[in-house]
N, C-alpha and C positions, 0 to 999 in steps of 0.2 A: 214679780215681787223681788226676787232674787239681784235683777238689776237695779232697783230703786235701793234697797239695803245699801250695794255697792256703792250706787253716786251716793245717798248718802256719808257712808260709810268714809269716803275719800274726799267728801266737802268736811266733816268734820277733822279730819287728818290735814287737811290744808288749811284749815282756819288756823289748827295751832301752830304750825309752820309758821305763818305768815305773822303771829303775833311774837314768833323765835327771830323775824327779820328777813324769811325765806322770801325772797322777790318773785318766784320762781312759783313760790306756793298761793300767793296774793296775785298774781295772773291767774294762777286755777281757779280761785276764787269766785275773779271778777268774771271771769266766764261763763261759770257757773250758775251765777247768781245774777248778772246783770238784763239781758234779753228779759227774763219774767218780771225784773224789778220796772226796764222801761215801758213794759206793758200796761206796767199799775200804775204810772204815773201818768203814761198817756192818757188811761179814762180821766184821771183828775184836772188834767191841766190840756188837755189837746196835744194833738200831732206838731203843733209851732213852738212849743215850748219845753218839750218832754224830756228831748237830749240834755238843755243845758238846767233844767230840774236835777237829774238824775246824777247826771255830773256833781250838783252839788251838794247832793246825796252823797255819793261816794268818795268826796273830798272829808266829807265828817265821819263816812265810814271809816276810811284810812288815820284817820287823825284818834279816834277813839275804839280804835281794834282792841287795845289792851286792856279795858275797859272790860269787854267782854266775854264771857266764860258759859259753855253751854253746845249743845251739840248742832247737827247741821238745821235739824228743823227750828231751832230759838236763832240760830243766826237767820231764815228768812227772814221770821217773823221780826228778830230786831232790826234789819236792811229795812225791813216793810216800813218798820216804822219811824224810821228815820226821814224813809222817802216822802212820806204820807208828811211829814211835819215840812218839810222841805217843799212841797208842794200846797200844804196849806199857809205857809208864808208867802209863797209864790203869790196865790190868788189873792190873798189880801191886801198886797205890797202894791198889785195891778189894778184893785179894786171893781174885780169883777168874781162872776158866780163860777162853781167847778166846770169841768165840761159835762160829767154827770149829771139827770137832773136832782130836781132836790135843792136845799140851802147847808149850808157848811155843818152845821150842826147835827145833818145825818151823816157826813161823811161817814164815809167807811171803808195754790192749793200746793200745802202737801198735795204733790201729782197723788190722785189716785191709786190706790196698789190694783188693780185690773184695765182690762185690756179696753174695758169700754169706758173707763176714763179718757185712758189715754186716745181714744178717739176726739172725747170730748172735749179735751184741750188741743187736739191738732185744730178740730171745727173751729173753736174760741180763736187760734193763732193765727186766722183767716182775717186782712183788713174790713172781708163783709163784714164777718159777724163782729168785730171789734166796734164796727161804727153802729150795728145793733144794740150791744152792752148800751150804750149813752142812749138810748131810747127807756133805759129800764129804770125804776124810780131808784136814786142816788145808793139809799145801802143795799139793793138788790145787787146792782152796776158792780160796786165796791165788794160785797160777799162773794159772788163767783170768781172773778178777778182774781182776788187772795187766794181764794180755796184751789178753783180750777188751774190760772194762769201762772200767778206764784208760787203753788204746793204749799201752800200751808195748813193745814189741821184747824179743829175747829177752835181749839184752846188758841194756839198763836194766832190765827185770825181775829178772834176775840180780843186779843190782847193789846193787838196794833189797833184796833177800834174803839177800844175803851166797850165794850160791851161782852152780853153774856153768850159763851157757846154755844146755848139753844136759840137766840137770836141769831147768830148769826148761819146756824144748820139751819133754821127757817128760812131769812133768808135768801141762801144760797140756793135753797130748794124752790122759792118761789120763783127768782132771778132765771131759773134753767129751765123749768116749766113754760115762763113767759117766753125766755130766749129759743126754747124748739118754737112755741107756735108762732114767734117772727119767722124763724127761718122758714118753716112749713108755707105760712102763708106769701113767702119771697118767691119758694121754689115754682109753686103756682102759680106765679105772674114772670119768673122766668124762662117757660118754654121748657118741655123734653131734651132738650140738647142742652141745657145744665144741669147737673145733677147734684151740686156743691152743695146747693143750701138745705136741698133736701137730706144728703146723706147728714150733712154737720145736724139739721135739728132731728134727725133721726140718733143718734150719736151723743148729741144732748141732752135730748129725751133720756133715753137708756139711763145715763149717767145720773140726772137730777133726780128719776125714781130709785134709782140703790140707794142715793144720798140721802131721801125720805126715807126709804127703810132701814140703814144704819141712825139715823136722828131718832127713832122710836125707838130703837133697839135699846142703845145705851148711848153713854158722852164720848165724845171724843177729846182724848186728850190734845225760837224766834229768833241785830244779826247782822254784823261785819265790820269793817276792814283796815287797820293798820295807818299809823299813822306816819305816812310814806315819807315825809321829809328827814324826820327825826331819827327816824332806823334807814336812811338815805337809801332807799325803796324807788323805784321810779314809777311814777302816776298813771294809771292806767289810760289807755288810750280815747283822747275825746274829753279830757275832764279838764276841767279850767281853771283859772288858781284864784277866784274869787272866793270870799267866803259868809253862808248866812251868820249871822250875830243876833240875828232877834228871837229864836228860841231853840232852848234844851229841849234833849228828845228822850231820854232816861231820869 
């Protein structure tokens, strides 16, 4: 717990750097925050498209960092959804369906503060189970994703989804229930001499029932970066100078 306060604590100390012009603090940033962001975009758009998605996420990150005001968990949640819009231009621009299933229209973690989360996001950060998630119906896919892979809360994951945070703690809860007994039923067909799928749906298991017992308990109560040309910033690495024009994200 003590370590998540800290990243926290030092994502929000470099967000406002970065919006003072700190170049230095907008690397922290992007490091920070990008690995989870191209996570969420790869369930959306596949592994062929995900980099130069993300990239173009992070070009309207940078361009409307000033824009923004709020601590490290409303900057995921506003990164999230930035990307989420950036990728729902994506697919429609291609005219094909997300990679999640499901149709556009369901589209949709704060890491855990315990130690069997964070199992459950090492399990998720596995390309297995990654290609799992896309088996799982689209705002299942999309709620663990957020919650587990990006850290977002059930409030900012709601937010980037246009839904309510008891949806989406259902969700998430149904999403990691299904995703153990994939992996359960993988590890079974994988032979004693792997043990990956079973430890991750064991791991996810764990995770998805505390997240059933904190959703009944009570509610749970978003995001980035700098608009790098203008504050003469240099662009984070991998991102391209193209830019979406067909939709606001705030």
């Amino acid at each position: 717990m003590g370590t998540l306060l800290g990243d926290d604590a030092e994502l929000t100390a470099a967000v406002l750097a970065a919006q003072d012009g700190d170049e230095s603090a907008f690397r922290t940033v992007y490091r920070a925050v990008h690995p989870r962001l191209l996570g969420y975009v790869r369930t959306l758009v596949g592994d062929g498209d995900a980099e130069d998605v993300t990239s173009e996420a992070w070009l309207q990150i940078a361009r409307d960092l000033d824009s923004f005001t709020g601590d490290a968990d409303r900057f995921r949640g506003w990164a999230a959804r930035i990307a989420r819009n950036r990728a729902l231009d994506h697919i429609r621009m291609r005219g094909r369906r997300p990679a999640v299933g499901g149709d556009e229209s369901e589209l949709t973690g704060r890491a855990a503060d315990s130690d069997t989360a964070g199992e459950a996001m090492e399990a998720l950060s596995t390309g297995r189970t990654m290609a799992l998630i896309a088996q799982l119906p689209q705002d299942q896919a999309e709620a663990v994703v957020l919650r587990v892979v990006v850290g977002l809360d059930a409030k900012s994951a709601a937010e980037t989804l246009g839904k309510r945070p008891g949806a989406v703690r259902t969700a998430a809860h149904r999403g990691l229930k299904k995703l153990a007994e994939l992996l359960t039923a993988e590890s079974g067909s994988a032979g004693p001499a792997d043990g990956e799928a079973e430890r991750g749906g064991d791991a996810v298991r764990r995770f998805g029932h505390n997240a059933g017992d904190q959703a009944r308990e009570r509610d749970l109560d978003a995001v980035p970066a700098q608009r790098a040309r203008s504050a003469g910033l240099a662009e984070p690495t991998g991102v391209t100078h193209s830019r979406w024009r067909t939709q606001k994200d705030m």
